[in-house]
Steps between C-alpha positions, in 0.01 A plus 500: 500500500213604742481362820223224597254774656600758266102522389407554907473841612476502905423833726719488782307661810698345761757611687898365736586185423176226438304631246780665290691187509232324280472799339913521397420116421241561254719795344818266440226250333463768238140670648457896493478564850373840606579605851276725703683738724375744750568863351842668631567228802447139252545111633593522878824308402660800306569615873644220643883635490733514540705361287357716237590464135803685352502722198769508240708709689469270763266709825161381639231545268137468675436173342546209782685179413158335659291646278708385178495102604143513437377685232745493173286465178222725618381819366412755783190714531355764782224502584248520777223265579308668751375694262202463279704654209788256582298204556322586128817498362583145711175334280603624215848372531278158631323492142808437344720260752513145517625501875462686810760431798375679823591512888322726661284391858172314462284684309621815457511529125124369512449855684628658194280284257821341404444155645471175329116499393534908469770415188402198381151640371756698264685261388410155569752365394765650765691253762496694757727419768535635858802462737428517852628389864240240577270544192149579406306263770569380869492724798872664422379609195497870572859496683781615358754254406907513484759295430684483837184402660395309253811290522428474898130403495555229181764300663818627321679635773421189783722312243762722447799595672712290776321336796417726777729306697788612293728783462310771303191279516127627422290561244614652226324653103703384225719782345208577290193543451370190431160555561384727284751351202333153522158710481597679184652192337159323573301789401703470170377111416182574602485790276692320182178221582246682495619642182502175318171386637355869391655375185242239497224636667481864405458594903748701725458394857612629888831355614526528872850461644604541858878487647406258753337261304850548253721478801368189659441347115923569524536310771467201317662180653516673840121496457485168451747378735247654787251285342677207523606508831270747689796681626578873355850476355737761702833690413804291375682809398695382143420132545249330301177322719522172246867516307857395657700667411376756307698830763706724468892414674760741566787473309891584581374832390099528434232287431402254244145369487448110419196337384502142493138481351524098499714257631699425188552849534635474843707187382684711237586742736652284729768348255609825386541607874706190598187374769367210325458384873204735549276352246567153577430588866144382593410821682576659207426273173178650396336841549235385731777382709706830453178733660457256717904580641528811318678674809792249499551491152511860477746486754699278251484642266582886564827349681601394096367805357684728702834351365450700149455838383150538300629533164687181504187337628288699247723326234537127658129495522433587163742284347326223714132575344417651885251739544628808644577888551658769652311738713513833295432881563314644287806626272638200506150358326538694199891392464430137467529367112209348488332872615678640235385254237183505541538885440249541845654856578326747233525852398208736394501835419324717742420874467687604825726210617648455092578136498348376812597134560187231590514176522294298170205275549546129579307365282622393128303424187644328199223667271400786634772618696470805775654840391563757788436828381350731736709606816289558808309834399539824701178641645253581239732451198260370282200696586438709209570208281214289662272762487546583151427118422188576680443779262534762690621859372764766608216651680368241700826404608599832646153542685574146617826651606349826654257320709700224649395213332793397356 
């Protein structure tokens, strides 16, 4: 059964992590998704290794894990756009798509004739949407924007990490790149809306999204904590600014995170632990009370949490209805059962790695369920292919070939 987006077809211009994310989003919805590659060097990510991808007998290929994590369900085309033989083939491709995802600076496919207004006299009907640092107005506009300072000037990293006051405290990114994800997953609902309201209104339009508007949108409560009290929240390492408890606490031999969401939560937890004192303490009986005294009953309660080993407070937990949950490595992620069942660890077939595992789309549909068929594409893999859509013959091909266009 074809996915929701399967009658989409989206040129993919953009390049790392952003842009290709919505891309790879639109793909595992079902849309053709055509990505444009620089000829012989590609998306800067297929050089961010190691670790590099292993063939079937196991040694580096030149394919970067980095790359892969992006891009599965694309087809792969060369081709260069700084030249007027390149960007003719670019409008052509433009007559015929639904979509176009780009990153580059502030108006620098509008030098090619490529920008919106250049395209959308060509197809009028084309959402167009670009993917930049600090979008298409404002004075930043024409800087370039990445993740890591992205994360820094949009608040992300004054809230994480421990206080500076404590032992390994500072600043600190998250272990990913948060940034440019939250851009691409926007850029992906604003693209699936302005395909339904094209639906009703026959128009394409510009969508204009920026990292730093995405990262402080992720900021969410934090946001609106500053707004309620005028103060800018600051670093609280693994604690939570308005849940108690809702931490990690070292075990007898790890760590076990609790969140007590509520206080019937926190009630529930302390009969199975054998502290019914704690909740009927006033310090302690409700949540606002627990922030309020959140060092002393953290002091509390890692003195009863140390007493176990994880597992057996994995299990207690769950068989008291308490939210909870080891603190895995990444291997240990794709052990758990409930990984497993949800079958999130796939395998595609890729011309150079063989069966090259990927993880599957989040999202689920009970009528129109996602299929994952393409593996992330080697360079130019599905050049000729494109270009013979376009109707173009042996011949044109290899003079496209001789001269560096694709």
């Amino acid at each position: 059964m074809a996915g929701p987006l399967s009658h989409i077809r989206v040129l993919d211009l953009s390049r790392v992590l952003a842009g290709p994310w919505a891309g790879q989003n639109l793909a595992d919805l079902g849309a053709e998704v055509i990505k444009v590659e620089r000829p012989k060097i590609g998306d800067d990510s297929r050089a961010f290794g190691p670790p590099w991808i292993k063939d079937a007998e196991g040694q580096d290929t030149r394919e970067s894990a980095y790359y892969t994590s992006a891009n599965r369900g694309k087809k792969s085309i060369t081709l260069n756009i700084s030249d007027p033989q390149g960007q003719a083939i670019v409008r052509e491709l433009t007559e015929r798509a639904d979509v176009l995802i780009e990153n580059y600076k502030f108006g620098d496919l509008a030098r090619y004739g490529l920008g919106y207004e250049d395209l959308a006299k060509i197809n009028p009907r084309l959402i167009y949407c670009s993917v930049t640092g600090f979008g298409q107005t404002g004075p930043y506009r024409e800087h370039p924007g990445y993740d890591f300072m992205i994360q820094g000037m949009g608040g992300m990293m004054s809230v994480t990490g421990e206080p500076d006051e404590a032992p390994g405290g500072g600043p600190q990114r998250a272990g990913v790149p948060v940034a440019d994800i939250i851009t691409g997953m926007y850029a992906s609902i604003a693209i699936c809306a302005a395909i339904a309201n094209r639906a009703e209104t026959g128009k394409g339009q510009h969508l204009d999204l920026a990292l730093l508007d995405s990262q402080i949108a992720l900021m969410s409560y934090q946001n609106s904590n500053y707004f309620a009290t005028g103060k800018p929240p600051s670093r609280i390492g693994n604690l939570h600014p308005n849940i108690v408890p809702y931490q990690p606490f070292k075990t007898a031999d790890g760590s076990v995170i609790l969140a007590c969401g509520n206080d019937n939560l926190f009630r529930k937890f302390c009969a199975m632990a054998g502290c019914t004192e704690l909740a009927e303490d006033a310090r302690f009986s409700s949540n606002g009370k627990r922030v309020e005294n959140r060092v002393e009953i953290t002091r509390l309660l890692q003195a009863i949490f140390s007493t176990r080993k994880t597992k057996d407070w994995v299990e207690a937990l769950e068989a008291a209805g308490v939210p909870n949950g080891p603190i895995n490595n990444i291997a240990q992620v794709f052990e758990e059962d409930q990984v497993k069942a949800r079958k999130i660890k796939i395998e595609l077939d890729h011309p150079v790695a063989g069966k090259m595992p990927l993880v599957a789309s989040p999202m689920r549909f009970s009528g129109t369920p996602i299929e994952h068929k393409l593996a992330p594409p080697t360079l130019g893999q599905h050049t000729e292919e494109v270009l013979r859509a376009l109707g173009k013959g042996d011949a044109d091909i290899a003079r496209l070939r001789g001269e560096g266009i694709v």
